[in-house]
C-alpha positions in Angstrom: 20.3 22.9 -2.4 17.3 20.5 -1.3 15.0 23.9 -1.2 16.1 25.2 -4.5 15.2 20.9 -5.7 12.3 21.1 -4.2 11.3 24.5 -5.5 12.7 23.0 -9.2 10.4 20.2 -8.5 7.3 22.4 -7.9 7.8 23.3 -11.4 8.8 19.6 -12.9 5.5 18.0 -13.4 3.1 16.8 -15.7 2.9 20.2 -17.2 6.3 19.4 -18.8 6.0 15.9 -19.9 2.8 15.6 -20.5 1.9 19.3 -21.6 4.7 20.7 -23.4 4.8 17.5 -25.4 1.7 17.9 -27.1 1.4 21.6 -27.4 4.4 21.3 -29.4 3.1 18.9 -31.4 0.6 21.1 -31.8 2.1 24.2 -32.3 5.1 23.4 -34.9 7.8 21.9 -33.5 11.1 24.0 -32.7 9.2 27.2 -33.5 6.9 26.9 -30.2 10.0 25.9 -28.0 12.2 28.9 -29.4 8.6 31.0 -28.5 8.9 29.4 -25.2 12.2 30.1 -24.1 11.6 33.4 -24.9 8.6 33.7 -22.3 10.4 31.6 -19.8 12.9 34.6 -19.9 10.1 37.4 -20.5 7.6 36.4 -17.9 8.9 33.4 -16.5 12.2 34.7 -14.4 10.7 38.1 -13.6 7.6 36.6 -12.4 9.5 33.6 -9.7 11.3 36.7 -8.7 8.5 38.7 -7.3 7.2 35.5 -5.4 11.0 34.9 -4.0 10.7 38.3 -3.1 7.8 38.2 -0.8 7.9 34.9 0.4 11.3 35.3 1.8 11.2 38.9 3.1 8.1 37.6 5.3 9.1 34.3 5.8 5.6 33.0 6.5 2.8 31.4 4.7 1.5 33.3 1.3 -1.6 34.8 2.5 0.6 36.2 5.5 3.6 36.7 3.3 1.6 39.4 1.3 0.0 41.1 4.5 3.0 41.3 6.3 4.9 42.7 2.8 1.6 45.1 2.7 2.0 46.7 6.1 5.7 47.0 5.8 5.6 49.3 2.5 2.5 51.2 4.1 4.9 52.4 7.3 7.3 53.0 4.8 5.3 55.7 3.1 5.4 59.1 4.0 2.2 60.4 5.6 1.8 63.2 3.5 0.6 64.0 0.4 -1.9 62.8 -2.2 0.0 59.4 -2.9 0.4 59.1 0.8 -2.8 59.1 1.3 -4.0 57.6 -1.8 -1.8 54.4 -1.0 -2.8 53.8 2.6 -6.1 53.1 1.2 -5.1 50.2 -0.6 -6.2 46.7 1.3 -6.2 43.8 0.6 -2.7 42.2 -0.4 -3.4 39.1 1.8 -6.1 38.0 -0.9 -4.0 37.6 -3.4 -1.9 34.8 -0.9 -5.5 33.4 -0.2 -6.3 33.2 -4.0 -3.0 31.5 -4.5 -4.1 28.8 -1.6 -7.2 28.2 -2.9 -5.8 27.7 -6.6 -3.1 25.4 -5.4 -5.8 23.3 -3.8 -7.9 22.8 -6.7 -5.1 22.3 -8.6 -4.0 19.2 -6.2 -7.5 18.1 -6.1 -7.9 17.9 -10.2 -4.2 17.1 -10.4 -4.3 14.1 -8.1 -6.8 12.7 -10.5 -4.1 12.6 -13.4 -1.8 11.5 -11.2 -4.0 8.2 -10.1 -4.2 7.8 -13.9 -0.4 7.3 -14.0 -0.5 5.2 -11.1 -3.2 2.8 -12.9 -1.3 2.6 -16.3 1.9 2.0 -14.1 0.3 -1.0 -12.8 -1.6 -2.0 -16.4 1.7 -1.5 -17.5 3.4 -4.1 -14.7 0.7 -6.5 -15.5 0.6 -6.1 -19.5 -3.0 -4.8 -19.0 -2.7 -2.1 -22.1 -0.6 -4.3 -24.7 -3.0 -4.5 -27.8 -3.5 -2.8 -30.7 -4.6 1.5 -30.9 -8.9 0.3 -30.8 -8.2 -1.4 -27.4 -5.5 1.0 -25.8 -8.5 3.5 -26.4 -11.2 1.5 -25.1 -9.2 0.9 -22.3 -8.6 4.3 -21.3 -12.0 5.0 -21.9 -13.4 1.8 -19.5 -11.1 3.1 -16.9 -11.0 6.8 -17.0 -15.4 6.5 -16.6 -15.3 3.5 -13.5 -16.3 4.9 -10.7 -14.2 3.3 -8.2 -10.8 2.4 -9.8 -9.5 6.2 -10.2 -11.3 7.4 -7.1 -9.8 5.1 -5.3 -5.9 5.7 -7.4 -6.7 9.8 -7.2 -6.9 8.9 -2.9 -3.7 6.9 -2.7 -1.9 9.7 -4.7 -3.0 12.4 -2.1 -1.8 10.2 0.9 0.7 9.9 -0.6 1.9 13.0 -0.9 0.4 13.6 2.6 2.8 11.1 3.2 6.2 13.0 2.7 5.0 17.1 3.6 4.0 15.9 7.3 7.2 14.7 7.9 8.4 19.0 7.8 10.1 20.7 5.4 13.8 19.4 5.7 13.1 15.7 6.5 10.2 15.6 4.2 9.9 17.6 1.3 13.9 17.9 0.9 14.9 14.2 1.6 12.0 13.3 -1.1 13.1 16.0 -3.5 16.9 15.0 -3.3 15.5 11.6 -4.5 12.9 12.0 -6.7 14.3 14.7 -8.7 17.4 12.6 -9.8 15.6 9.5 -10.4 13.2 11.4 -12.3 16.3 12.6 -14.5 18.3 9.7 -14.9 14.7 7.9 -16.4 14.3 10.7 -18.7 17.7 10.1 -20.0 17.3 6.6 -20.6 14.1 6.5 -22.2 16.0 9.9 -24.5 18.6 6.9 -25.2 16.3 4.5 -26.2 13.8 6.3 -28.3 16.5 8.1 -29.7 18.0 5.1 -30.9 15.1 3.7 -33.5 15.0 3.5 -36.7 13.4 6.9 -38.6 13.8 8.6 -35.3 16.0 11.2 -36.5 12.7 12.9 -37.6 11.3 13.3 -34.5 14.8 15.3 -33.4 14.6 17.4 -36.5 10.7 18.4 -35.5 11.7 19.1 -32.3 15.3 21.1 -32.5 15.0 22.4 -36.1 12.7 25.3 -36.2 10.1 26.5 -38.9 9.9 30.2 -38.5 6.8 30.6 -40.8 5.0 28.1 -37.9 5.6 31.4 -35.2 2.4 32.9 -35.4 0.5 35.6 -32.9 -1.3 32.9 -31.5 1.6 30.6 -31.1 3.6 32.9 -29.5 0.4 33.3 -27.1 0.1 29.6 -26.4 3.6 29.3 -25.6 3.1 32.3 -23.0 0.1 30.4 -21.2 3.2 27.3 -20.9 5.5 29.4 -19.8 3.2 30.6 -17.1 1.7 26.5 -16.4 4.8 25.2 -16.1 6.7 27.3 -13.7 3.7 27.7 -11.0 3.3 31.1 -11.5 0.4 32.5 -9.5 0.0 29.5 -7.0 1.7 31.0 -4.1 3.9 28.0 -4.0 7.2 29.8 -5.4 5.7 32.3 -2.6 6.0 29.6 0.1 8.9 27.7 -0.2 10.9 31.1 -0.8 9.9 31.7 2.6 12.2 29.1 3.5 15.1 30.0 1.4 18.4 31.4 4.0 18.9 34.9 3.9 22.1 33.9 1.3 20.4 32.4 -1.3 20.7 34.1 -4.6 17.1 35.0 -5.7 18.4 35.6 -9.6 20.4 32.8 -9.8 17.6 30.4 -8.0 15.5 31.9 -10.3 17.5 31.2 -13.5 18.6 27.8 -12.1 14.9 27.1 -11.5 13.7 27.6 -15.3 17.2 25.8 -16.6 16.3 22.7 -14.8 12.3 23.2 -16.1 12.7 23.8 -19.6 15.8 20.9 -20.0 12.9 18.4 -18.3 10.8 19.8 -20.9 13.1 19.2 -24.0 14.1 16.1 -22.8 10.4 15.1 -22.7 10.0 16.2 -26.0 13.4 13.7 -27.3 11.4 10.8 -24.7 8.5 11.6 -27.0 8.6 12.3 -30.5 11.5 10.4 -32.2 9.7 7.6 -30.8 6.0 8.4 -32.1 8.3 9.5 -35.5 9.5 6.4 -35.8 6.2 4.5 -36.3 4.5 7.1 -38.2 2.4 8.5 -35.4 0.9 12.2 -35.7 3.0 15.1 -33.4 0.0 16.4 -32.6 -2.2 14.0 -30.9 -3.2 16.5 -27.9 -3.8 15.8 -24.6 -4.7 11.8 -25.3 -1.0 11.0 -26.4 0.3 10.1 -23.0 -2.5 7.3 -22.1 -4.1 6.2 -25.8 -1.3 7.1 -28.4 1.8 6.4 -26.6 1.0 3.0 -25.1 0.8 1.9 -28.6 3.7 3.8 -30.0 6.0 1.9 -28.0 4.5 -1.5 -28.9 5.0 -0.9 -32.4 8.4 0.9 -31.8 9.7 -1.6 -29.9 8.2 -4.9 -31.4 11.5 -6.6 -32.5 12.1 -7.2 -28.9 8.8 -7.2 -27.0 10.6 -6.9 -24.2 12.0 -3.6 -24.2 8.8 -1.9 -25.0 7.4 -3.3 -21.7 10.2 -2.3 -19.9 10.1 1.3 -21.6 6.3 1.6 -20.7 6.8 0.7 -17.3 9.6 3.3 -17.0 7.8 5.8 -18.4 4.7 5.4 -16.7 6.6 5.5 -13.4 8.4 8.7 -14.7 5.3 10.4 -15.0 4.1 9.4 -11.3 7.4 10.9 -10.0 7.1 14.1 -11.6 3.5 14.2 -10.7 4.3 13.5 -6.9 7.0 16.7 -7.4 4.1 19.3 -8.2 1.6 17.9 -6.0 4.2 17.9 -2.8 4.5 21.3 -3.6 0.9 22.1 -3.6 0.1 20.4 -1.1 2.9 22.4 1.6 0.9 25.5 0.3 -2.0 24.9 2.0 -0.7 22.7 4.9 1.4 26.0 5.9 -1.1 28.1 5.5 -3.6 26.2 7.9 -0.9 25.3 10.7 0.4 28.7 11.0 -3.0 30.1 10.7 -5.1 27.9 12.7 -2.1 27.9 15.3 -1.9 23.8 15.0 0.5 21.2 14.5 2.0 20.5 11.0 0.4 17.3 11.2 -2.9 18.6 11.8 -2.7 21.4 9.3 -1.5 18.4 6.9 -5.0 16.5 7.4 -6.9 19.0 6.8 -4.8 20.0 3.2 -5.3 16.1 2.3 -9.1 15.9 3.5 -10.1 18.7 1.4 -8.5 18.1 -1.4 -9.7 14.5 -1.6 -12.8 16.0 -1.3 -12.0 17.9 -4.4 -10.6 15.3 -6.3 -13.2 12.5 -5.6 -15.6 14.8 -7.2 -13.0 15.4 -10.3 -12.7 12.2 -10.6 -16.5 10.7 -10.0 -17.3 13.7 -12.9 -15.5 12.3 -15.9 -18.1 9.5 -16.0 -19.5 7.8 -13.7 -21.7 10.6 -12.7 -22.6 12.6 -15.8 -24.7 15.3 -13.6 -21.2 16.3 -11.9 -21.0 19.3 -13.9 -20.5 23.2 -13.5 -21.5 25.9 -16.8 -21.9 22.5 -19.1 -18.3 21.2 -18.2 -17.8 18.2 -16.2 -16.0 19.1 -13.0 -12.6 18.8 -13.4 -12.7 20.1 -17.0 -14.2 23.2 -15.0 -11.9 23.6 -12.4 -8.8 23.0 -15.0 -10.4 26.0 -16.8 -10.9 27.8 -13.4 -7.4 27.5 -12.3 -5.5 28.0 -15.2 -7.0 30.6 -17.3 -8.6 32.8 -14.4 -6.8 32.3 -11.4 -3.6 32.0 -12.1 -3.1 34.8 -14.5 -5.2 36.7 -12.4 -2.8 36.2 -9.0 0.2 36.3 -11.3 -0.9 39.9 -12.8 -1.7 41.1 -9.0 1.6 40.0 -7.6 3.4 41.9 -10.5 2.0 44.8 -9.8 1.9 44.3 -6.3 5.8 44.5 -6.3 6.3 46.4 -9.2 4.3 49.2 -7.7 3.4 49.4 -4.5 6.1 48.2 -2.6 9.2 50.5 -1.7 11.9 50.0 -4.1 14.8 50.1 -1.5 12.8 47.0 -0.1 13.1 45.4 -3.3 16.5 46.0 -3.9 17.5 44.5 -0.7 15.8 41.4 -1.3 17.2 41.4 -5.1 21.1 42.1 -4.1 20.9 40.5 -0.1 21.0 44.1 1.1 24.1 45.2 -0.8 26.4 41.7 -0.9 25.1 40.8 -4.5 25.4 43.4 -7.9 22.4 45.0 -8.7 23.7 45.0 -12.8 20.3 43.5 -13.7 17.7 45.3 -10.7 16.6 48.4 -12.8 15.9 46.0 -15.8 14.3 43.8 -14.0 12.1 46.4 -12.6 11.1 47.6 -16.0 9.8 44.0 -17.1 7.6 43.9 -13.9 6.2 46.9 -14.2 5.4 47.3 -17.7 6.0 44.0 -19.8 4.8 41.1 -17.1 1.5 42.9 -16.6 1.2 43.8 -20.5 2.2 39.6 -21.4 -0.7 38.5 -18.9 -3.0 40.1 -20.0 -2.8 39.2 -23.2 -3.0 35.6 -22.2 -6.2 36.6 -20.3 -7.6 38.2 -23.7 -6.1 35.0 -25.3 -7.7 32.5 -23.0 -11.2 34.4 -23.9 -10.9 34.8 -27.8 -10.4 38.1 -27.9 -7.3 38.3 -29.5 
C-alpha cells in the first residue's frame, strides 16, 4: 500500500491542481474533463501498464530495467529466420530508460522552481505579504518571480528537501512520507471543496465544472485533454518504470493501474470544486491560464471571503500549503529516478547516488530560476530557460519515451512474457490481456503521435 501511495503520489502534483484547473477553464468546462477521462482510460491505463511491466519484471533502475527486458525477449527469439535475425539487430532499449532519467531530471530541476514559488506564497501568505487588491497581487508576483535570490534560494530548499525524505530508502523514506503527505494533501482538498463550495453564486462554478457542453468538444480539445492525460500521470519519465520495480511479485498491475488514475483524476476534480465555485463566486474569468494560481487566486479569496477576513487568510494559507505538498509528491518521485539509477550504476551508496540527483538538479533549477528575470540572456531558441526545458520535456521527450515504451512492449517483447507479468504468471484472469494488447499496439502509438503533430501545429 505505501508503494502503490507513493506511486499515486508521483502522479498527484501540480499538474493536477494547478494544470487541469486552468486548461479546463480553458477548454469548456465538463466537456474537457469527460475528454479527459476518456484518455486517462485510452492512453493513460495502457500506458502505466507497460512501465509496471518492465520495471517490475527487471526489478532494477529504468535504463537497466529496459536492457535487462531487451536481452530477455532477444534469447527468447528463435534463431532462425528473417525476424530472427531481423530482431537481434535491434539495440538500444536501455536509451529509452536513459531518456526517461534525463527527462525526470529536468523536470525536477524546472519543477523545483514552481515549487519554491509555492513555498514563497505560503510564507507571503503566513505573513499577509499578498493581501491587496488584483494591481498589487500581480506586481507582487512579478517583483518576486524576477529577484534573483528569493526563488533561487526557495527552488534550493525545495530540492533538499525532497533530498531530504528519498535518502532515507524506499520504505522508511519515500513510503512513511507518502503515507503522510498523501492524506493530508486529501483531507485539505476537501476542506477548502467545503468552503468554496459554500459561497454565495458558487453553484456556477459546479455547473461549469460537472455539467458538460458537448458543442465545446472539439478536435483540438479532445487533443489538449490527451497531452493532460499524458502530464499528469508521468507517462514517459521512467518513474512509473522505477517504483514498479519495487512493487512484490503479488501486486495487481491492472488494478494498481486503475487505482492509480482513480486517485489522479478524483485529485483533479476536486481541484477543479477548490477552484472555480470560488473564482465563480466573485465573477472571476475560468480561464485565466497558467497565472490563476499566484496572481488571480490570491485575490479571489480576498474578495470571496471578505465578510470574515479571516477565513480567506486561513484558506490562502491552506491552499498554498496544499500546493507545496502535492508538489513535494511529484518531485520525490523524480528525484528516486535518478538517485536509483546513479547508486545502482555507479555501484555507490544511496546516499551518495542521492547527492549527486540533488546537485544536478539544483544546478538545473538555479539556472530555471535565475532565467525568468534576473538574467534576461539565460535563454535557449528565444525562450528563457525554463520556458525551454518545460517545452523540451513535455512536448518532445515525453511523448517521445512514452511512444518507444509502447512499442517496445507491444512489439518486441514476447507475449508469454507479457502475459505473465499481466496475470502473475497464471494466478490473476487474463479477461482484459488481448484488449489490452490491442490498445498498445495500435491505439497508444496512434494517440501519441497525434499529440506530437498537435504539440507542432500540424493538426
Amino acid at each position: 500500500m505505501g508503494v502503490i501511495l507513493a506511486t499515486a503520489g508521483s502522479a498527484v502534483g501540480l499538474g493536477n491542481i494547478w494544470r487541469f484547473p486552468y486548461m479546463t477553464g480553458q477548454d469548456g468546462g465538463a466537456a474537457f474533463i469527460i475528454l479527459y477521462f476518456v484518455c486517462v482510460i485510452m492512453l493513460g491505463i495502457p500506458g502505466m501498464l507497460c512501465e509496471f511491466i518492465i520495471g517490475r519484471h527487471s526489478s532494477a533502475n529504468a535504463a537497466r530495467a529496459y536492457s535487462r527486458m531487451e536481452e530477455e525477449s532477444r534469447q527468447e527469439r528463435e534463431p532462425g529466420g528473417t525476424r530472427g535475425r531481423l530482431l537481434r539487430k535491434v539495440r538500444g532499449a536501455s536509451m529509452i530508460g536513459y531518456m526517461g532519467i534525463i527527462t525526470s531530471m529536468i523536470i525536477l530541476g524546472f519543477y523545483a522552481v514552481v515549487a519554491g514559488w509555492c513555498l514563497q506564497y505560503l510564507f507571503a501568505s503566513v505573513m499577509g505579504e499578498v493581501q491587496g487588491n488584483a494591481s498589487y497581487v500581480q506586481e507582487y508576483f512579478v517583483s518576486f518571480s524576477t529577484d534573483a535570490w528569493r526563488p533561487l534560494l526557495w527552488t534550493v530548499a525545495f530540492i533538499l528537501g525532497t533530498h531530504f525524505v528519498v535518502v532515507h530508502g524506499v520504505r522508511n523514506g519515500i513510503e512513511r512520507a507518502s503515507n503522510l503527505l498523501m492524506p493530508t494533501l486529501f483531507i485539505l482538498l476537501i476542506v477548502i471543496v467545503v468552503a468554496a463550495c459554500s459561497l454565495p453564486g458558487a453553484g456556477k462554478g459546479i455547473e461549469f465544472l460537472l455539467k458538460p457542453d458537448f458543442s465545446k468538444m472539439t478536435h483540438s480539445v479532445m487533443l489538449e485533454a490527451l497531452g493532460q492525460a499524458f502530464f499528469s500521470l508521468s507517462l514517459g519519465t521512467a518513474c512509473l518504470c522505477t517504483y514498479a520495480s519495487y512493487f512484490s511479485r503479488q501486486t495487481n498491475l491492472l488494478k494498481s493501474a486503475v487505482q492509480i488514475a482513480l486517485v489522479d483524476s478524483l485529485i483533479a476534480i476536486l481541484a477543479g470544486l477548490m477552484i472555480f465555485p470560488a473564482a465563480f463566486s466573485v465573477g472571476v474569468n475560468p480561464d485565466s491560464g497558467p497565472s490563476l494560481i499566484f496572481i488571480t487566486l490570491p485575490n479571489v479569496f480576498q474578495q470571496a471571503f471578505a465578510a470574515v477576513p479571516v477565513v480567506g487568510y486561513v484558506i490562502g494559507i491552506l491552499f498554498y500549503g496544499l500546493l507545496a505538498l502535492a508538489a513535494l509528491t511529484s518531485t520525490i518521485s523524480m528525484h528516486e529516478i535518478g538517485t536509483a539509477f546513479f547508486y545502482e550504476e555507479l555501484h555507490i551508496t544511496r546516499r551518495q547516488g542521492a547527492w549527486i540527483e540533488t546537485i544536478v538538479c539544483s544546478v538545473i533549477g538555479i539556472f530555471c530560476s535565475l532565467s525568468m528575470g534576473a538574467v534576461d540572456s539565460l535563454k535557449l531558441f528565444g525562450m528563457e530557460f525554463l520556458n525551454f526545458c518545460d517545452y523540451l520535456t513535455a512536448q518532445i521527450l515525453l511523448p517521445f519515451g512514452s511512444l518507444l515504451t509502447c512499442l517496445f512492449v507491444g512489439w518486441y517483447v514476447p507475449r508469454h512474457i507479457i502475459r505473465n507479468e499481466f496475470t502473475n504468471w497464471g494466478t490473476l484472469r487474463s479477461t482484459f490481456f488481448s484488449a489490452w494488447l490491442f490498445v498498445v499496439r495500435y491505439v497508444c502509438p496512434l494517440c501519441i503521435l497525434a499529440i506530437f503533430l498537435h504539440q507542432f501545429g500540424i493538426i
